[in-house]
MOPAC internal coordinates of N, CA, C and O (Angstrom, degrees):
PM7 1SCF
backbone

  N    0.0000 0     0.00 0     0.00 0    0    0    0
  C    1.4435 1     0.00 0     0.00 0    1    0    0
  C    1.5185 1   109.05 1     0.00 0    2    1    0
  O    1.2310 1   120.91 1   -34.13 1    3    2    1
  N    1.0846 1   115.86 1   145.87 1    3    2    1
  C    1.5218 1   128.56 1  -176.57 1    5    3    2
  C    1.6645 1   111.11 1   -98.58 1    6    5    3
  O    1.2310 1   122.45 1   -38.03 1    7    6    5
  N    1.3801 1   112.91 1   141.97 1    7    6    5
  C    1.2562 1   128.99 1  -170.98 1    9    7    6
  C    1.7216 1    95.92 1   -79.81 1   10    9    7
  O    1.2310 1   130.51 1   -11.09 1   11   10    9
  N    1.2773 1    97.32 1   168.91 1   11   10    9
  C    1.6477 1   111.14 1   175.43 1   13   11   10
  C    1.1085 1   129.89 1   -54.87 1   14   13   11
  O    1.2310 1   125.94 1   128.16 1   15   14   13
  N    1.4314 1   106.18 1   -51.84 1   15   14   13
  C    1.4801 1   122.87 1   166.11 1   17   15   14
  C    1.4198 1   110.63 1   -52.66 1   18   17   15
  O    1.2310 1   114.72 1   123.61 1   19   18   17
  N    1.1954 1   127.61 1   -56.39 1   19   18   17
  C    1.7162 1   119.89 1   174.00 1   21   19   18
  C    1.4066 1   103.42 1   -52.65 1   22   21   19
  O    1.2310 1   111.62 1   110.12 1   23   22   21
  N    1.5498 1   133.40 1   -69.88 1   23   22   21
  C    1.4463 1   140.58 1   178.68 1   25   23   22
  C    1.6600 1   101.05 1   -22.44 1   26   25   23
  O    1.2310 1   111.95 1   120.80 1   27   26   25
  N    1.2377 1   132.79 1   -59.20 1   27   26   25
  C    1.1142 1   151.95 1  -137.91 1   29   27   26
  C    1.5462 1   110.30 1   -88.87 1   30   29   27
  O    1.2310 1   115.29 1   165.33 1   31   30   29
  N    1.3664 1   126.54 1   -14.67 1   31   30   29
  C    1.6263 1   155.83 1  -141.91 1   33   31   30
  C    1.5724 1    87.68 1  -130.46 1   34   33   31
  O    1.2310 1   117.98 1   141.45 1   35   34   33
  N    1.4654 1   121.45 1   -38.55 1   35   34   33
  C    1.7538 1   116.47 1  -177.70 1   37   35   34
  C    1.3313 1   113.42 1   -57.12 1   38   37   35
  O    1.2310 1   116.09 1    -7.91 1   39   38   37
  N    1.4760 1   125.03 1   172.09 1   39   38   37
  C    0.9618 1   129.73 1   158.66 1   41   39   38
  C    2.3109 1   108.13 1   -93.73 1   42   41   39
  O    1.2310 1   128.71 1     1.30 1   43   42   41
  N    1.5651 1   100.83 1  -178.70 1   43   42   41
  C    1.0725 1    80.71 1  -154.48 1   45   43   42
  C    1.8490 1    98.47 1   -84.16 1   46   45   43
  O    1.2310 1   122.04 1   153.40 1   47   46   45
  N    1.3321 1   113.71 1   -26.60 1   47   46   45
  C    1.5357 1   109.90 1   149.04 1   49   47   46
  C    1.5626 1   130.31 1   -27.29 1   50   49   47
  O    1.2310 1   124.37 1   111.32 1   51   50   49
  N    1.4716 1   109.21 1   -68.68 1   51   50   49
  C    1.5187 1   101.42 1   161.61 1   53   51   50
  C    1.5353 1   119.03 1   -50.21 1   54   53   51
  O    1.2310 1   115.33 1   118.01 1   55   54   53
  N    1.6334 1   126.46 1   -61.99 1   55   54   53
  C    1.3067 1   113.64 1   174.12 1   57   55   54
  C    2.0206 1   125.89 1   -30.17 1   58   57   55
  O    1.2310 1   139.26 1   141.60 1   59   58   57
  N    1.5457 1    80.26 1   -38.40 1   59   58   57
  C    1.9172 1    83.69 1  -170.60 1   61   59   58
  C    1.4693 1   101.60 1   -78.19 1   62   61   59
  O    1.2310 1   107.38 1   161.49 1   63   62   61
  N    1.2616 1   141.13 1   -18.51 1   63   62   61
  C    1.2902 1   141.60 1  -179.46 1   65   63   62
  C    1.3989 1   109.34 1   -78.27 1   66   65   63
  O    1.2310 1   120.05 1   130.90 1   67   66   65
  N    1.8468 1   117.50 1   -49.10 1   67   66   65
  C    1.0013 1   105.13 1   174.43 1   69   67   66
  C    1.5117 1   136.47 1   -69.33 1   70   69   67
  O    1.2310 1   125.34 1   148.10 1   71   70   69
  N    1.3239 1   107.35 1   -31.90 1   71   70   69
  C    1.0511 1   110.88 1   150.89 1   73   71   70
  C    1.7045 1   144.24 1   -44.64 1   74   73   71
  O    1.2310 1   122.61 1   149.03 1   75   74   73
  N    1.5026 1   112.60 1   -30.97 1   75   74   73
  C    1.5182 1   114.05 1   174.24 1   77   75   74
  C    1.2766 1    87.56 1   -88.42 1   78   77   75
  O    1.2310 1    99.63 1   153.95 1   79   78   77
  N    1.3654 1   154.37 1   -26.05 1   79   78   77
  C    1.8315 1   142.70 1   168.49 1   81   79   78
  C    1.0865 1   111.31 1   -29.41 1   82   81   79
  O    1.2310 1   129.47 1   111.86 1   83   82   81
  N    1.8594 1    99.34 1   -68.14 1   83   82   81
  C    0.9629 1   105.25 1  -166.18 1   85   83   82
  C    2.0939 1   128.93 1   -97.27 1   86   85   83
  O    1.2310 1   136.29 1  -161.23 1   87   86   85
  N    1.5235 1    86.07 1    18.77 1   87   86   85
  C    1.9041 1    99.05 1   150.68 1   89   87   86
  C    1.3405 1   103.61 1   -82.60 1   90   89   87
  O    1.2310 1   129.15 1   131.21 1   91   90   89
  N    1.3325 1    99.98 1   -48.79 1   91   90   89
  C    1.5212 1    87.68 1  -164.63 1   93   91   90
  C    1.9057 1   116.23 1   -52.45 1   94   93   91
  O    1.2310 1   138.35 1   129.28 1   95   94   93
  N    0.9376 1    82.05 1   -50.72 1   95   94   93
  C    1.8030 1    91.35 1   177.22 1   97   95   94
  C    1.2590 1   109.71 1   -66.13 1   98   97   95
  O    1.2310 1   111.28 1   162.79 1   99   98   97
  N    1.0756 1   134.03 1   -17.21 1   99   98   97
  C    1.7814 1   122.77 1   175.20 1  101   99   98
  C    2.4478 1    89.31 1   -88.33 1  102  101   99
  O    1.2310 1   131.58 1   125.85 1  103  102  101
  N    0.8255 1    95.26 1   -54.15 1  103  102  101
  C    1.2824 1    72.33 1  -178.97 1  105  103  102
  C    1.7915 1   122.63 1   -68.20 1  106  105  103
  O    1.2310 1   124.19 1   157.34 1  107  106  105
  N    1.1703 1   109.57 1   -22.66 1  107  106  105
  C    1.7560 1    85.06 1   168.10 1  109  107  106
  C    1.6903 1   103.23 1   -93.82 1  110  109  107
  O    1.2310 1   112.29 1  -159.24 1  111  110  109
  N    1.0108 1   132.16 1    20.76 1  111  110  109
  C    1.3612 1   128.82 1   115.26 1  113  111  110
  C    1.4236 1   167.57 1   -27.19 1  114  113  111
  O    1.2310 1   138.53 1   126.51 1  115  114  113
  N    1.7930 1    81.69 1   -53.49 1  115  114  113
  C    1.2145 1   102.94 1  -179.10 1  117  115  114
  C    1.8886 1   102.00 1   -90.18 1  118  117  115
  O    1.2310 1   121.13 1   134.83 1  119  118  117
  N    1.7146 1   115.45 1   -45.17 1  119  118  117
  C    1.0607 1   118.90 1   147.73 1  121  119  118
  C    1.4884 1   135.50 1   -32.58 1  122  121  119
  O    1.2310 1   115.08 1   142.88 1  123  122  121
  N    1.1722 1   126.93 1   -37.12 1  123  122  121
  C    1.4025 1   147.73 1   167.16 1  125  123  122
  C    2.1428 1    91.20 1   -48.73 1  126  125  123
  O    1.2310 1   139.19 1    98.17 1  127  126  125
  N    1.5701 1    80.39 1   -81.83 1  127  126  125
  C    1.5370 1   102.50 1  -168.54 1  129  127  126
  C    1.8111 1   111.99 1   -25.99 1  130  129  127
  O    1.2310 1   127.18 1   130.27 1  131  130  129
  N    1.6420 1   103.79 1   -49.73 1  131  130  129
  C    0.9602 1   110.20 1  -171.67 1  133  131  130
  C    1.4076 1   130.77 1   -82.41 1  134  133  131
  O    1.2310 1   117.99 1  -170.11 1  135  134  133
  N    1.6908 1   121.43 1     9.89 1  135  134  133
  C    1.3083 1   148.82 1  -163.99 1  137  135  134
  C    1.4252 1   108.60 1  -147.57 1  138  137  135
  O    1.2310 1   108.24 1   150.71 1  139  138  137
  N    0.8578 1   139.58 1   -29.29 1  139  138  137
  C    1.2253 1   141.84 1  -176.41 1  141  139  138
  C    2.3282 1   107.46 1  -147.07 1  142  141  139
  O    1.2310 1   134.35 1   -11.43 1  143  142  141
  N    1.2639 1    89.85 1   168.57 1  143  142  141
  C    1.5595 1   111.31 1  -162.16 1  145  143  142
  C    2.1125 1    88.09 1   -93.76 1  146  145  143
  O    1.2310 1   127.66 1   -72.39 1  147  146  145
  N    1.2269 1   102.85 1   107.61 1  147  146  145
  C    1.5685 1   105.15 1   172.09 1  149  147  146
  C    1.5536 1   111.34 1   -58.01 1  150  149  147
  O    1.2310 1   129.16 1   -10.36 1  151  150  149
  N    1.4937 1    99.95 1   169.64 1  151  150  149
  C    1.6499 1   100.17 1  -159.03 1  153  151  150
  C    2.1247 1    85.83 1  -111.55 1  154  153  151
  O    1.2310 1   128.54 1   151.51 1  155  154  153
  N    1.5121 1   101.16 1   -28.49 1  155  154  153
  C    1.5476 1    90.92 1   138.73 1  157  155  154
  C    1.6150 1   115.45 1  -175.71 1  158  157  155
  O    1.2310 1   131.95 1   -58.41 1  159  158  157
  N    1.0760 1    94.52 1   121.59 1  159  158  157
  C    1.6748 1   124.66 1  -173.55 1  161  159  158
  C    1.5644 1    94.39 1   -31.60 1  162  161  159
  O    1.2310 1   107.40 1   118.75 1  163  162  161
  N    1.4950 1   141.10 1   -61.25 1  163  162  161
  C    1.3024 1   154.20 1  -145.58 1  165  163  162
  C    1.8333 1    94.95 1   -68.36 1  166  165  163
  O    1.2310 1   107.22 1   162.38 1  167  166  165
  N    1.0275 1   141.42 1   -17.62 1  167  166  165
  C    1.7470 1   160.19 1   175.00 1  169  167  166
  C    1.5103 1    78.77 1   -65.42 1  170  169  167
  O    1.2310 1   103.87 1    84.50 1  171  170  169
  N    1.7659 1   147.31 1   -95.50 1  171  170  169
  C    1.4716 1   123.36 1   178.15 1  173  171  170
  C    1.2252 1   123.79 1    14.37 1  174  173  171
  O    1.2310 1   124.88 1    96.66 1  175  174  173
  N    1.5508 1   108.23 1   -83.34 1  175  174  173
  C    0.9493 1   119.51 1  -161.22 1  177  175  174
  C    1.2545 1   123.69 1   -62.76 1  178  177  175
  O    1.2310 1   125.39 1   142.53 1  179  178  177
  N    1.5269 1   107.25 1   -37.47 1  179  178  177
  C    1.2970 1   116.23 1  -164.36 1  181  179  178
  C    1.4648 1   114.80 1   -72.68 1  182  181  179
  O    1.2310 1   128.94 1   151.06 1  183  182  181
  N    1.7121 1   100.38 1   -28.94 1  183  182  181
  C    1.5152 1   123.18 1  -172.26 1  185  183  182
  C    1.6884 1    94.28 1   -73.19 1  186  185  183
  O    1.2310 1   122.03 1   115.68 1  187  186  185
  N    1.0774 1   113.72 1   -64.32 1  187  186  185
  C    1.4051 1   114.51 1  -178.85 1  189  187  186
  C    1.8572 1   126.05 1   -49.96 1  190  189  187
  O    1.2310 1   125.52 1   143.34 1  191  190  189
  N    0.9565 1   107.01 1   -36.66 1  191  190  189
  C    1.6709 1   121.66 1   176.62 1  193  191  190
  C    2.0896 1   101.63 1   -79.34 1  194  193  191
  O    1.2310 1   124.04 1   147.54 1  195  194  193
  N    1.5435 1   109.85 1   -32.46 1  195  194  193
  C    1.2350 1    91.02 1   170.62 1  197  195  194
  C    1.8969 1   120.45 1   -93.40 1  198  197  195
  O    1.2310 1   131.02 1   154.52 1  199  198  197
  N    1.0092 1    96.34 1   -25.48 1  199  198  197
  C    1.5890 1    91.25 1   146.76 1  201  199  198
  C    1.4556 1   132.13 1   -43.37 1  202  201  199
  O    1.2310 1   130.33 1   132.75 1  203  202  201
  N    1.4194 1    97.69 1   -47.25 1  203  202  201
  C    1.7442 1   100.90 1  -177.05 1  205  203  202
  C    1.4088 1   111.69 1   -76.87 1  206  205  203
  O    1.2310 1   123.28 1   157.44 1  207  206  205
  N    1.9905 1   111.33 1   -22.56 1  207  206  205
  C    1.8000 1   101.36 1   166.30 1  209  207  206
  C    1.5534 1   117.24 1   -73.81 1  210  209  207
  O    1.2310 1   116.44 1   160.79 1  211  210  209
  N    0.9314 1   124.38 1   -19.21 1  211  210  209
  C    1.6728 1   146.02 1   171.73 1  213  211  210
  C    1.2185 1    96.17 1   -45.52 1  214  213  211
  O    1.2310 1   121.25 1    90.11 1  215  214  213
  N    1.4290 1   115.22 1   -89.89 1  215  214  213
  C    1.6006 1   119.68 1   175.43 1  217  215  214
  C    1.3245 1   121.63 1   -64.74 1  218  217  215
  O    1.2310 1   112.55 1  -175.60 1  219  218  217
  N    1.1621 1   131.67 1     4.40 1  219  218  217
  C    1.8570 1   127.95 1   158.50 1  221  219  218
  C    1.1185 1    91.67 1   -79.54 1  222  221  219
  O    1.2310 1   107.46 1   121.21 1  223  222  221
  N    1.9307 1   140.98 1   -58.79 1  223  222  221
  C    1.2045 1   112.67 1  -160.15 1  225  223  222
  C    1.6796 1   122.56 1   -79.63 1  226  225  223
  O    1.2310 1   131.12 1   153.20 1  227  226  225
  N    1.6150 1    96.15 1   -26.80 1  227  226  225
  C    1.7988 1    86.09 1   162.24 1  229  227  226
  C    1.7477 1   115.92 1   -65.18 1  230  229  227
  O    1.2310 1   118.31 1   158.43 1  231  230  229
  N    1.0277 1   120.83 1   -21.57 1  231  230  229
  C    1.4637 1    97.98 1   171.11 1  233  231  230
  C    1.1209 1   121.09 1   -76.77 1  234  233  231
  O    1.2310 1   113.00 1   144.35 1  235  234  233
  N    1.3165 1   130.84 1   -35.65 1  235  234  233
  C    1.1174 1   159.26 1  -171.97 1  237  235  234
  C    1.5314 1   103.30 1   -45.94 1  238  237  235
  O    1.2310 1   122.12 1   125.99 1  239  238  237
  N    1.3438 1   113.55 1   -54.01 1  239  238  237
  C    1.7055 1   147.88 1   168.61 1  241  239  238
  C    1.3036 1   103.12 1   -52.10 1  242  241  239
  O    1.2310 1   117.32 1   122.85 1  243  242  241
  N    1.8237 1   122.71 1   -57.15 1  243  242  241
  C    0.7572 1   128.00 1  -177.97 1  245  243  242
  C    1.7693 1   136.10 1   -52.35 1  246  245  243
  O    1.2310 1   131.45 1   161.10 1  247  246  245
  N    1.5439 1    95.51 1   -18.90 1  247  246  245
  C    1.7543 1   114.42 1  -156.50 1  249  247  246
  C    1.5304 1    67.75 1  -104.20 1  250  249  247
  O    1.2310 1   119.10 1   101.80 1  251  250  249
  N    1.1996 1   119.31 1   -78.20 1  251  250  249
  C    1.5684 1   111.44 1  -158.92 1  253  251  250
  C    1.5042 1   110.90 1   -45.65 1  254  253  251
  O    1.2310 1    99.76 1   116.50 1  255  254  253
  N    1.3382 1   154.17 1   -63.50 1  255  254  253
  C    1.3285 1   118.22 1   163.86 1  257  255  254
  C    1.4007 1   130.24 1   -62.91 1  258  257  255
  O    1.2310 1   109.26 1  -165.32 1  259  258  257
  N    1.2979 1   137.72 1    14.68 1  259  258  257
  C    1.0318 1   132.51 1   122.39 1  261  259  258
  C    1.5152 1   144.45 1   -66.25 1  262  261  259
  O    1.2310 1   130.77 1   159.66 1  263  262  261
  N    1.3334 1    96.82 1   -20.34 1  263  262  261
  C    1.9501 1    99.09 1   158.75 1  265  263  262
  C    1.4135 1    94.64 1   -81.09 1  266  265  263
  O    1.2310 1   120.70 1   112.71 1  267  266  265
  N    1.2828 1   116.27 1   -67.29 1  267  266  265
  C    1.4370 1   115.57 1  -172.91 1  269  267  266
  C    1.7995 1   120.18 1   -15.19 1  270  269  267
  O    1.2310 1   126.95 1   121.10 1  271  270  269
  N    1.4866 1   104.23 1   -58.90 1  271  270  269
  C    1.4838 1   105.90 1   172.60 1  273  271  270
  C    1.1987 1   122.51 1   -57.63 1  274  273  271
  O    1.2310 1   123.24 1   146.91 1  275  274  273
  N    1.1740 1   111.38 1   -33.09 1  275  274  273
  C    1.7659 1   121.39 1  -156.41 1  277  275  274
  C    2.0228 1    89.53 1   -80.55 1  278  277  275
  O    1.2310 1   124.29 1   131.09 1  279  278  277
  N    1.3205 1   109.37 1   -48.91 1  279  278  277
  C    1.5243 1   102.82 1  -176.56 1  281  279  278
  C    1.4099 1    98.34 1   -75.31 1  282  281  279
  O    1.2310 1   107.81 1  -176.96 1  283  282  281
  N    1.4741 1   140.35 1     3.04 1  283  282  281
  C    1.6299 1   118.89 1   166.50 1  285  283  282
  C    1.2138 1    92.36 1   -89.00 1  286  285  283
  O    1.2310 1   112.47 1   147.56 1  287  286  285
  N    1.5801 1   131.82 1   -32.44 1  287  286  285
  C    1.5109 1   110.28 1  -161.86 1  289  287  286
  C    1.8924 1   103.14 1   -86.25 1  290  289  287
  O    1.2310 1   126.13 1   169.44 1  291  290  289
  N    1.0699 1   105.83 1   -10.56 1  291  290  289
  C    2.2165 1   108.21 1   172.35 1  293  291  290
  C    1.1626 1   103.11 1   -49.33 1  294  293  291
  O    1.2310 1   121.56 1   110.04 1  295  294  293
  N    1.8744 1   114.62 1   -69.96 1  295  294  293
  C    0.9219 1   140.10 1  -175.11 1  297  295  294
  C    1.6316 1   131.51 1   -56.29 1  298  297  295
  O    1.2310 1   128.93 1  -169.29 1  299  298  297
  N    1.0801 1   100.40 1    10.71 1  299  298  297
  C    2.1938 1   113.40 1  -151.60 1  301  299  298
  C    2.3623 1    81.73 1  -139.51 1  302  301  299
  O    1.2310 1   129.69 1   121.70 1  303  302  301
  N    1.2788 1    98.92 1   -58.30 1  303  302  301
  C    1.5279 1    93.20 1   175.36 1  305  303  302
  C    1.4652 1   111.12 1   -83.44 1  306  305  303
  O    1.2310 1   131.06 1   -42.41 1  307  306  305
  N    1.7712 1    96.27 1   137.59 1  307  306  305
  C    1.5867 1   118.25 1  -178.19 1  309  307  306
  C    1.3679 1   113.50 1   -59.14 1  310  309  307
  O    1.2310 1   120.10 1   180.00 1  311  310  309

């Protein structure tokens, strides 16, 4: 799994790719989990918490061109 700082260096294409990878892999995981004895349970977590940095930095992206617009449109109205 990749740290933030790498995540953060992607474009937002790469972010969205890595991100459906790594659903996919937390759910045959979780499938795993639920049929068979994991080789180690602690992969959950890890899968799940890097998912959740995935989507902090697309939102993150997300707010900033949304301020972004809002201060072109301050600046554009008299």
């Amino acid at each position: 799994m990749e740290k933030a700082h790498h995540l953060r260096e992607m474009s937002d294409e790469q972010l969205a790719m890595t991100l459906k990878d790594a659903t996919k892999t937390l759910f045959k995981l979780l499938i795993q989990s639920q049929t068979e004895r994991l080789d180690a349970p602690s992969e959950l977590k890890k899968h799940r918490r890097f998912i959740a940095r995935i989507k902090t930095i697309q939102r993150e992206r997300e707010l900033k061109t949304e301020n972004q617009a809002a201060q072109a449109a301050e600046t554009l109205s008299p």
